[in-house]
N, C-alpha and C positions, 0 to 999 in steps of 0.2 A: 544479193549483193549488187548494187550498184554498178556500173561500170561507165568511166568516165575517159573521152577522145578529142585529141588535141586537134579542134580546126585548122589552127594553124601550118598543120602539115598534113598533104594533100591523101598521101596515103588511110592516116588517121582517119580523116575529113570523111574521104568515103567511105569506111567502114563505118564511123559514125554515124553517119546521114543511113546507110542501110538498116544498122541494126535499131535505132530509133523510129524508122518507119515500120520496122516489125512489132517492136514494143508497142508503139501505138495501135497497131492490129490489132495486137493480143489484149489491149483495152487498159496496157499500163501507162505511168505517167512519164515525162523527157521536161528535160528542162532545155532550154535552147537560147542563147541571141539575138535581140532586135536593136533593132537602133535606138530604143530609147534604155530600157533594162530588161534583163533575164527573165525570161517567162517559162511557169511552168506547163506543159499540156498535154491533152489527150485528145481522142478522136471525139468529135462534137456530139458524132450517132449515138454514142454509149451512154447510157444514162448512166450506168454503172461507175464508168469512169471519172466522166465528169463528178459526181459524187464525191469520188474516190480524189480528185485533185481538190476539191472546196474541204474535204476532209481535212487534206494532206494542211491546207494552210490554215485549217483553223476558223474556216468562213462559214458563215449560212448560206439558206440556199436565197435570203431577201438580198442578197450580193451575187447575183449571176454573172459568171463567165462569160468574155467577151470570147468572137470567133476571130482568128485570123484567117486571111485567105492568100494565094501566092499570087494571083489575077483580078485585076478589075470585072474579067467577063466571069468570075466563080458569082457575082453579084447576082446575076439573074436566073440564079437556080435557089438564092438563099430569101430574097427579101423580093417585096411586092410593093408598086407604086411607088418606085423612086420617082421624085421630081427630076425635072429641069436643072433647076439649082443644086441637087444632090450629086448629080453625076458631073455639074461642073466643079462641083468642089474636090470631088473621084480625081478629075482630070486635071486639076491645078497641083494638088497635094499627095497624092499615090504613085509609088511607093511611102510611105512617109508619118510622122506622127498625129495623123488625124483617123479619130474615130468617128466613126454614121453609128446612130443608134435611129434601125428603121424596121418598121413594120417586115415582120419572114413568111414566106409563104404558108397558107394556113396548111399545106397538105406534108411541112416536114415534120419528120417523129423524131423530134430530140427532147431535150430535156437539160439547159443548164442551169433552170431556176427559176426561178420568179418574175418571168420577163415580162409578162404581162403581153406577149405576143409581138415582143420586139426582139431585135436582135442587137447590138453594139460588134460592130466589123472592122476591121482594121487592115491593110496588106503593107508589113515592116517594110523597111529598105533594109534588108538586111540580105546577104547572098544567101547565107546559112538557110537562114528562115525562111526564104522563099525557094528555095531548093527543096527543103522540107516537105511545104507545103504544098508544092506543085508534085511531088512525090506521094503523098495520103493523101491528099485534101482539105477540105477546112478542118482546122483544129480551133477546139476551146482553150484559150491560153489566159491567160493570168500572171499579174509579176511575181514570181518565183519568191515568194517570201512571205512567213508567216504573219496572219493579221496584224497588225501594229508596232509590226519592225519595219525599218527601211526596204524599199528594193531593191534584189539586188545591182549591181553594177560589175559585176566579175562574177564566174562561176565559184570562184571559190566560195563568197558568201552563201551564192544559192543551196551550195550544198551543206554548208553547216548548218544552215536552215532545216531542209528538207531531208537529208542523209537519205538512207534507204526506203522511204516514201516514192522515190522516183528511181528507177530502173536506169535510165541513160541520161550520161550531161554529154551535151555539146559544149566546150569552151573554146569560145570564138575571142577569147581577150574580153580588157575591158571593154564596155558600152561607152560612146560617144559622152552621153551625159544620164543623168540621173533624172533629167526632168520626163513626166511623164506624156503620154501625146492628150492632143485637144480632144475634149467630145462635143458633136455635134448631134443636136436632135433634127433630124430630117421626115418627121414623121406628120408634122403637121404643113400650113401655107407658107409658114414662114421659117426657115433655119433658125435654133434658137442653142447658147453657146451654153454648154451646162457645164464646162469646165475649161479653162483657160490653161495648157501645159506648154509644149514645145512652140505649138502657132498662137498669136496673138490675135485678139480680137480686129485690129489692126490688118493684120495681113489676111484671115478671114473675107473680111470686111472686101478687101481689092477686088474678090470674086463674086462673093454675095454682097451687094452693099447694103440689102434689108436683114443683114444679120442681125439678131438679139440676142441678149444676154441674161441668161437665167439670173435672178435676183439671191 
């Protein structure tokens, strides 16, 4: 059965945040809060789990799981050869709606899919979420919501979604907005934009100004 804790009240808040970081232990799934919408996750280690969340929404594994992390320094345990331009883009827009999708250390043993030896990372602005994750570590997270429905934007949806697939919700309220974050490929010479969501190529561009844009 499910069991679901009102962020909003601090009491809640911390039971929450505890027994969600134990559920992750034990290799089950939590849905939680970011600032852009509700994500489902597990611990990144698990291949089990992570499985078990691509399961829960109905995904393959040619759709791998993004990581979140609570710190910019979780970067240099997870991924290899960030650029120059990567970590200024870290430094402009983290905490915040942009994704790095960069080349991970070849000596980590996870397993979220079909990454082809990349990783896609993200650290929310969100308190919740980054209390979380500063709490386990990186998680595999994903927006809480079955393949080809909306994401959600409140817990409630998440959970009519997922019901007892997921062990723990967080409900942090609604999410800011619905829009989803940017990805950026920082794997190659040149930053290249492979999805345009909450940052604009525009504002991008301020930091990188040889930004590209996948076609």
């Amino acid at each position: 059965m499910a069991r679901r804790y009102d962020c909003g009240d601090p009491t809640d808040r911390k039971t929450g945040l505890r027994e969600a970081a134990s559920a992750v232990r034990r290799g089950e799934l939590v849905v939680l809060p970011t600032d852009t919408v509700y994500g489902i996750g597990a611990d990144a280690f698990n291949a089990e789990a992570v499985g078990d969340l691509l399961e829960a929404k109905g995904r393959g594994r040619n759709m791998p799981s993004p990581v979140l992390v609570g710190s910019p320094n979780t970067l240099h345990g997870l991924v290899t050869d960030l650029s120059e331009q990567a970590w200024e883009l870290v430094d402009a827009f983290w905490p915040g709606a942009l994704t790095l999708v960069a080349r991970h250390q070849p000596s980590l043993t996870w397993d979220l899919g079909e990454t082809r030896g990349t990783v896609a990372v993200r650290m929310p602005l969100h308190p919740v979420a980054i209390e979380l994750l500063n709490d386990f570590g990186p998680m595999a997270v994903s927006s809480a919501n079955l393949t080809g429905h909306p994401s959600p934007q409140d817990c409630d949806a998440a959970q009519e979604m997922l019901g007892d697939s997921v062990s723990v919700y967080l409900d942090g309220g609604p999410t800011p907005a619905a829009v989803p974050s940017s990805i950026v490929d920082v794997t190659g010479k040149v930053p290249v934009l492979l999805r345009a969501g909450a940052l604009s190529a525009e504002q991008l561009r301020e930091v990188v100004p040889d930004l590209e844009v996948a076609n």
